[in-house]
C-alpha positions as a printed Julia matrix, in Angstrom:
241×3 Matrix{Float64}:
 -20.96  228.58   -75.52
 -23.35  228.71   -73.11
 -27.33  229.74   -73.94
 -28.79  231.97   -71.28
 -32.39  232.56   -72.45
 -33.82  234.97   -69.54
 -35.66  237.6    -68.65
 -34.93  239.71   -65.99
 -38.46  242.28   -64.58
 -37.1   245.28   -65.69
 -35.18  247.26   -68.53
 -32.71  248.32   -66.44
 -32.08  244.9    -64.59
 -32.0   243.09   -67.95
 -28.8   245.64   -68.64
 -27.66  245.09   -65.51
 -27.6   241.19   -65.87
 -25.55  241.48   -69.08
 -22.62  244.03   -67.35
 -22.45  241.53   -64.09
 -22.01  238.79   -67.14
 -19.07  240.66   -68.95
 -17.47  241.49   -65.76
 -17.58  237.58   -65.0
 -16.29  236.66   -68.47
 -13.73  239.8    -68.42
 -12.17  237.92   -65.17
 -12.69  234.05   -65.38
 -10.53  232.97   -67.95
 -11.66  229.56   -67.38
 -15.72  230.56   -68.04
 -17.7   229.59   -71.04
 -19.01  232.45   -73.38
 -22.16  233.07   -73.08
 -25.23  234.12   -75.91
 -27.91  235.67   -73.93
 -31.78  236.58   -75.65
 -34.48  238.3    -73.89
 -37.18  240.21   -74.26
 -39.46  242.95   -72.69
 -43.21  242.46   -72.68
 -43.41  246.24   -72.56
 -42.29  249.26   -74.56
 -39.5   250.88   -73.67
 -36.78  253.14   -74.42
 -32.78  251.95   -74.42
 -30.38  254.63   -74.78
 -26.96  254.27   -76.34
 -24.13  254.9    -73.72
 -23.37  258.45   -75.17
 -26.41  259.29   -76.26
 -28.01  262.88   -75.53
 -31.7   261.78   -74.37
 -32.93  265.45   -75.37
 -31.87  264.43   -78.62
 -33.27  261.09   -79.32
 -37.06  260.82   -77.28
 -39.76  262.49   -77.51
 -40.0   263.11   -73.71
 -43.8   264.47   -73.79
 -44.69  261.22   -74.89
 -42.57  258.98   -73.21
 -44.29  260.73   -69.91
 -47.39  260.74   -70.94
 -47.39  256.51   -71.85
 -45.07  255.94   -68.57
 -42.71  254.9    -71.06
 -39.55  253.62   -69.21
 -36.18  255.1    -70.33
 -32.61  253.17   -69.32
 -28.89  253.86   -70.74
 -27.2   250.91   -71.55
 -23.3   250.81   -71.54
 -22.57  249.55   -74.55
 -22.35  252.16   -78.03
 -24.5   252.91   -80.62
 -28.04  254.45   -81.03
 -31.29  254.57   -79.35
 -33.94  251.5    -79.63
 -37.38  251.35   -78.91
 -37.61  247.28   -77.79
 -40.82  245.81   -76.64
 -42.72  242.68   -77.96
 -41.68  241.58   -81.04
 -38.01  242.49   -80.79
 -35.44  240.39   -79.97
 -32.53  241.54   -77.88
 -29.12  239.38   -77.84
 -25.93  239.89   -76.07
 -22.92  238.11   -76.89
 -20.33  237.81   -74.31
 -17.13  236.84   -75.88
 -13.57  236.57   -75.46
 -10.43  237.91   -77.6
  -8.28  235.42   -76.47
 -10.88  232.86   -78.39
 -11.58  235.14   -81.55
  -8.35  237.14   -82.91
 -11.04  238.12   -85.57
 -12.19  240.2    -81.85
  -9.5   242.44   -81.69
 -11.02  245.96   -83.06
 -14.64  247.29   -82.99
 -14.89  246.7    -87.08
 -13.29  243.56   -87.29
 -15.9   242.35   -84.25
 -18.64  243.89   -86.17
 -17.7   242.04   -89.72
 -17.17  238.82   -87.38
 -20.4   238.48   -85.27
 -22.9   240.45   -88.06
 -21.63  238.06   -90.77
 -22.47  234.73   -88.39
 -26.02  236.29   -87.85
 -26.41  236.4    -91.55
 -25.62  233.16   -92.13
 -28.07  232.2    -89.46
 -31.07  233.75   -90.44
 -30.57  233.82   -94.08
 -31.88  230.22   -94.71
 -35.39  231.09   -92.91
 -36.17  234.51   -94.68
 -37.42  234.01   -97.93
 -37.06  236.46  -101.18
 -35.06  239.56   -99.85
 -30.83  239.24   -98.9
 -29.56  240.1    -95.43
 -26.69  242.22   -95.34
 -24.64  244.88   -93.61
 -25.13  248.95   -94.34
 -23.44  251.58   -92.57
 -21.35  250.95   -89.52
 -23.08  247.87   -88.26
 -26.63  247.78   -89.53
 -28.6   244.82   -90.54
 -30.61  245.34   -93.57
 -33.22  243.6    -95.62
 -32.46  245.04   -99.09
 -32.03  249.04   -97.99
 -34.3   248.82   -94.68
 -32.59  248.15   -91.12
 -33.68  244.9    -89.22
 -31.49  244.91   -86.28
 -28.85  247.58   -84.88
 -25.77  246.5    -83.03
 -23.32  248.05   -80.08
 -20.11  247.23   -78.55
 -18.87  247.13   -75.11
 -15.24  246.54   -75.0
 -13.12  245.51   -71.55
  -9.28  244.54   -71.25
 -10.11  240.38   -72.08
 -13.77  240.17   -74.15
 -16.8   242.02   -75.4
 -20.13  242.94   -75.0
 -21.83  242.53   -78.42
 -26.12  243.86   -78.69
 -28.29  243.27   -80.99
 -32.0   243.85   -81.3
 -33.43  242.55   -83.91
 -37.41  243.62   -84.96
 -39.1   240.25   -85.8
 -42.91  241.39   -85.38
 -42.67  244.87   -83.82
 -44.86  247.43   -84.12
 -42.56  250.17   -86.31
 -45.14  252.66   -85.6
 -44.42  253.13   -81.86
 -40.82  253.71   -82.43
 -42.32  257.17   -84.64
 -44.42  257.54   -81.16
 -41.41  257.93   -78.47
 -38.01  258.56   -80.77
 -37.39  261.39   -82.79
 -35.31  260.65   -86.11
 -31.54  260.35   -85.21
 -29.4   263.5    -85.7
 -26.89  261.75   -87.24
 -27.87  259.14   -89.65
 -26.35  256.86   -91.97
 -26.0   258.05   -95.49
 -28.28  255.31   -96.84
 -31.05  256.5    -94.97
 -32.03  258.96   -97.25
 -33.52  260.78   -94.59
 -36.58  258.02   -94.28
 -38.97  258.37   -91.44
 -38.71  255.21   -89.02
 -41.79  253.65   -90.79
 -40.35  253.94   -93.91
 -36.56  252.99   -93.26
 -37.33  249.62   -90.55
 -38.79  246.63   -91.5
 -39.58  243.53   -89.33
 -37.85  240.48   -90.04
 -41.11  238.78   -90.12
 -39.92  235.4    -88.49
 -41.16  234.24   -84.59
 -38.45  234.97   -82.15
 -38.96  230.91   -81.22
 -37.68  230.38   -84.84
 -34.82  232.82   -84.63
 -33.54  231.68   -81.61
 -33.19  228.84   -82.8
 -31.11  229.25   -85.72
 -28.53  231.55   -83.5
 -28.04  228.67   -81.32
 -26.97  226.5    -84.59
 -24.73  228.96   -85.45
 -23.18  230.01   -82.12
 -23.51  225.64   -81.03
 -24.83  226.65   -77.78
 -25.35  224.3    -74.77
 -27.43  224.25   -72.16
 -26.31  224.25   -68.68
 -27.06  225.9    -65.26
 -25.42  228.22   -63.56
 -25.88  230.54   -61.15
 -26.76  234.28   -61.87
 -24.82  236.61   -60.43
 -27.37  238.4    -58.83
 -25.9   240.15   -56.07
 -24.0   242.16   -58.67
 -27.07  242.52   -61.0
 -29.1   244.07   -57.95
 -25.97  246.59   -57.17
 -25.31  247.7    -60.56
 -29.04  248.17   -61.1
 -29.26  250.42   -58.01
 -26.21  252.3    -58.72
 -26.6   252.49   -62.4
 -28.72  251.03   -64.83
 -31.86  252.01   -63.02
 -31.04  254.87   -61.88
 -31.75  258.19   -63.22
 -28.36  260.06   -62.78
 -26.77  257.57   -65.15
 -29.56  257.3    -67.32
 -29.93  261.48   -67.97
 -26.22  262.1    -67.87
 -26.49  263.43   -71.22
């Protein structure tokens, strides 16, 4: 598996990059699989790909702070990233993982190889899975997931809060209509919790576990700066809902 640890200079590139990268994986049966990490050095708001923005941000504020706000393509809630969090993407292929072939098997699959990854390096509480595909320390969420499934492989996201600032995720989202029954109907303060681990060090322990390699290749920019244009940075798309 190839490690593609890279920053693109915007939200809605960064998404872009990783939808040029499944459509290469989707087609190229012959291509490695690919774990990608980066990171924004800014707040900023990523919408699930069916997500109603009216119902998720607190617009007033997210104007207000220039707060960007992109719609990725892959499932699952709403994220605040910024510094501290840690966003992955997993590009993987069915045809190497039968454990691939439906959303909750690929959930079980991938969420139980991050456990066993970061386990080792967090002392005291137990990682494990709550709700649909939640990442928990004890009862409080430390990384939400998504899918984006094509004919051949996957898109799997992650973010994962390492030293975020919880507080600013009260600032621009409002508290999800529908919420997972552990909840309890916590506030965002009081239901996330950071890892409390340097990115650096969690990196590193994914690339044990997923026995990445380093190698260049080339970026498929061309794509990234069309599909940014037409999509991922672009407002139709992103207020669809």
């Amino acid at each position: 598996m190839y490690l593609l640890d890279h920053n693109m200079n915007s939200l809605g590139e960064n998404l872009a990059l990783d939808e040029a990268l499944l459509e290469w994986i989707d087609t190229d049966f012959n291509t490695c699989e690919i774990l990608r990490f980066w990171e924004s050095s800014q707040y900023g708001v990523v919408l699930g790909a069916s997500r109603k923005y009216r119902d998720d941000l607190r617009i007033d504020a997210c104007q207000r702070n220039t707060i960007p706000v992109v719609r990725r393509s892959s499932g699952g809630g709403t994220v605040l990233v910024g510094p501290g969090c840690l966003n992955i993407a997993l590009l993987l292929r069915y045809d190497r993982h039968p454990a691939l072939t439906t959303i909750g098997d690929a959930h079980q699959y991938v969420l139980h190889r991050v456990m066993a990854a970061l386990q080792p390096i967090i002392s005291e509480k137990t990682l494990h899975c709550q709700g649909i595909a939640d990442l928990c320390l004890d009862d409080r969420k430390v990384g939400g997931t998504a899918q984006r499934r094509c004919r051949n492989s996957l898109l799997y996201h992650m973010s994962l809060l390492c030293h975020f600032s919880i507080p600013e995720i009260e600032r621009y989202l409002k508290e999800p209509v529908d919420q997972p029954d552990y909840r309890q109907g916590r506030s965002h303060t009081d239901f996330l919790i950071n890892l409390e681990i340097d990115l650096e060090t969690c990196k590193s322990a994914l690339c044990r576990t997923w026995k990445t390699v380093t190698d260049r290749f080339q970026l498929p920019l061309d794509r990234v700066k069309q599909l940014s244009q037409d999509q991922f940075n672009n407002d139709q798309w992103t207020y669809r809902r």
